[in-house]
C-alpha positions in Angstrom: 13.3 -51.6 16.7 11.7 -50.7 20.2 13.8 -49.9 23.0 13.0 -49.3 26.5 14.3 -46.0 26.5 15.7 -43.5 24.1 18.3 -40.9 24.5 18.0 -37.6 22.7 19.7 -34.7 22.5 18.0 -31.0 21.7 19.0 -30.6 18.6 17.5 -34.3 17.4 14.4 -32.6 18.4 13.7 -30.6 15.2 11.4 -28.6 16.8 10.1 -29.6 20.8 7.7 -32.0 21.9 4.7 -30.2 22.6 2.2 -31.7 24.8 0.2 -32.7 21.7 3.4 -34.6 20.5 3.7 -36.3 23.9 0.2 -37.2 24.2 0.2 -39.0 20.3 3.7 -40.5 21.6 2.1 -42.3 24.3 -0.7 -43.6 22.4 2.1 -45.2 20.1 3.3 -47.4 22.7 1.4 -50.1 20.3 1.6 -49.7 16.8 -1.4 -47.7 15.0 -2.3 -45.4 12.1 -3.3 -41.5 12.6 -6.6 -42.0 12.4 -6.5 -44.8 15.3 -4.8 -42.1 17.1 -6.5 -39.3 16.3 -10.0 -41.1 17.4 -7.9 -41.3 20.6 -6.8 -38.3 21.5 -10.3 -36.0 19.6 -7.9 -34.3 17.0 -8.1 -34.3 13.5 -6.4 -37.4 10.9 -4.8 -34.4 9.1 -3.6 -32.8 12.3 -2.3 -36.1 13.7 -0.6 -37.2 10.4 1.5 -34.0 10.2 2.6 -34.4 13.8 3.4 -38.0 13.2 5.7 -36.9 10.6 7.5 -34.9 12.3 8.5 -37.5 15.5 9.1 -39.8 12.5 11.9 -37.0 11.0 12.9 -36.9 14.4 13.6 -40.4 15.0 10.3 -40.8 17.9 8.5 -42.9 16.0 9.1 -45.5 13.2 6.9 -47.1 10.4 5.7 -50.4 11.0 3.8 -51.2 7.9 1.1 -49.7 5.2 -2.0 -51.2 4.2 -4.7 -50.2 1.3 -7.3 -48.6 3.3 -10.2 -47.0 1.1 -8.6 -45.9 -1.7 -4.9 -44.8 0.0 -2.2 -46.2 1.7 -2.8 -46.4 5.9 0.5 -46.1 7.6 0.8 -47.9 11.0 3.6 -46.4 12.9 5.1 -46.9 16.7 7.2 -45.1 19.3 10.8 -45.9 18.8 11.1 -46.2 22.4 8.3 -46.9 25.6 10.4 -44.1 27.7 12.0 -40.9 25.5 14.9 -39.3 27.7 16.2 -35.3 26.4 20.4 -35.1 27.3 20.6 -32.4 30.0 23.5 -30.0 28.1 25.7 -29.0 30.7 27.5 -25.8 29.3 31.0 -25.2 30.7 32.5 -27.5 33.8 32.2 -27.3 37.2 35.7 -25.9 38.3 36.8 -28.6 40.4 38.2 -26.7 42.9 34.9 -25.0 43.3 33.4 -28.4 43.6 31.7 -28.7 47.0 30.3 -32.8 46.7 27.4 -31.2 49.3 26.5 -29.0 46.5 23.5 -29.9 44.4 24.5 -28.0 41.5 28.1 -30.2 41.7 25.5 -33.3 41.9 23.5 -31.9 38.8 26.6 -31.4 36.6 27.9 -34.7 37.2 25.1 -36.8 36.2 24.3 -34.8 33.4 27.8 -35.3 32.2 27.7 -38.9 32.9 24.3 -39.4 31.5 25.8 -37.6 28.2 29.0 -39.4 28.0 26.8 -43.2 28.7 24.1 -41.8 26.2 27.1 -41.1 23.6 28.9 -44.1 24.2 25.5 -46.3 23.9 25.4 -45.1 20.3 28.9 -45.8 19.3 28.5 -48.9 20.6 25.2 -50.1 19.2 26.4 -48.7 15.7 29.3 -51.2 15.9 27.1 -53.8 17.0 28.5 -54.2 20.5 27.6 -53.5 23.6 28.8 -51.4 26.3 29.4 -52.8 29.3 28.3 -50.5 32.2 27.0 -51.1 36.2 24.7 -50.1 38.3 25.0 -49.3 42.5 21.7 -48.4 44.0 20.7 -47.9 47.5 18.7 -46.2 50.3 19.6 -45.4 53.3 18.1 -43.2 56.3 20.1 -40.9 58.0 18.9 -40.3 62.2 20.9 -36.8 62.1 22.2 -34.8 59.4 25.9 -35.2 60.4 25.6 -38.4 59.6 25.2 -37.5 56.0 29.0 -35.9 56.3 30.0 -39.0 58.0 28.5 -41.5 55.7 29.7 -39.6 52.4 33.2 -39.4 54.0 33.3 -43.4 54.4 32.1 -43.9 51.5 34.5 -41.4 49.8 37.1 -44.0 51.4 35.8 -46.7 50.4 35.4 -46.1 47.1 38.8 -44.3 47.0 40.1 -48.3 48.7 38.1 -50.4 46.2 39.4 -47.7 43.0 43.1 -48.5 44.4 42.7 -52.3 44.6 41.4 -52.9 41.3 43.1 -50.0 38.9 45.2 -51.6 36.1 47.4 -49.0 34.2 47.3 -51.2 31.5 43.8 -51.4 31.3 42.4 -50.9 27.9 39.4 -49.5 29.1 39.2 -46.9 31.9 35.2 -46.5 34.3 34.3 -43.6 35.6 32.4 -44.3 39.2 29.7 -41.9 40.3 28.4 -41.8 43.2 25.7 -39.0 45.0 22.6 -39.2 47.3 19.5 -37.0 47.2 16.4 -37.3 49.5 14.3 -40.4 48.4 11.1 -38.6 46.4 7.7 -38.7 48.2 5.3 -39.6 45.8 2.6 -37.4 48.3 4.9 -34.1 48.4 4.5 -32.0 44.9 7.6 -31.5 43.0 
């Protein structure tokens, strides 16, 4: 089945994803056989077909159905997923009493932990056909000076810190981690 996104981590790789790979990915957005995508992209059938194997192996792409095409069996494959995400890999913790919440590296760590632990948990979940329950907090803000980045994190910090305090049940079965950081809004007109 097609998701919207897909969660992998290095090692489901089996081997990396070339540009070539990313480029025949994309075309599989809609199902189609090598030569379809070969014709697309100017590469060989032969050359195509090996690399479709190997995002198959790797879980990137998933037969659809097989026809009788001249003679041989035509394979029409798709992308597993429209948006393929690689697990950042964290090794070792932050020491948290190194942690400095202005830090980017302390913002870095913590979303790649939390996008682990949520990829991880995803999978459990959808193996025991449930789903996991998870929210979402998004915002922008503008800031006039930059001590009132300090000023805003530390009320937020608070009120976060209220909100945790209202609603924590020790005898909740399930516990939720909250995250919460701020980066500069990307300008799509300044290069990364």
């Amino acid at each position: 089945m097609s998701e919207a996104l897909d969660v992998l981590r290095e090692a489901d790789l089996r081997g990396s994803l070339s540009p070539l790979r990313r480029r025949i990915l994309a075309e599989l957005r809609e199902p189609a056989s090598a030569t379809v995508v070969a014709g697309r992209i100017g590469q060989s059938r032969q050359r195509v077909n090996y690399h479709l194997r190997e995002l198959e192996k790797a879980g990137l792409v998933e037969l659809v159905e097989t026809r009788p095409r001249r003679g041989r069996i035509e394979r029409i494959v798709r992308a597993t997923a429209r948006t393929v995400v690689i697990v950042p890999e964290v090794v070792g913790e932050v020491p948290v009493d190194e942690q400095d919440r202005f830090a980017v590296e302390t913002l870095l760590a913590t979303t790649a932990q939390a996008f682990g632990d949520v990829a991880a948990m995803r999978e459990r979940a959808r193996d025991a056909g449930k789903r996991l329950v998870t929210f979402t907090v998004s915002a922008e803000v503008g800031f006039a000076e930059p001590s009132d980045i300090a000023r805003f994190a530390d009320d937020l910090a608070a009120r976060v810190a209220d909100l945790a305090a209202t609603y924590d049940s020790p005898q909740a079965r399930r516990r939720y981690r909250v995250v919460v950081g701020g980066f500069p809004t990307p300008n799509p007109s300044e290069p990364a």
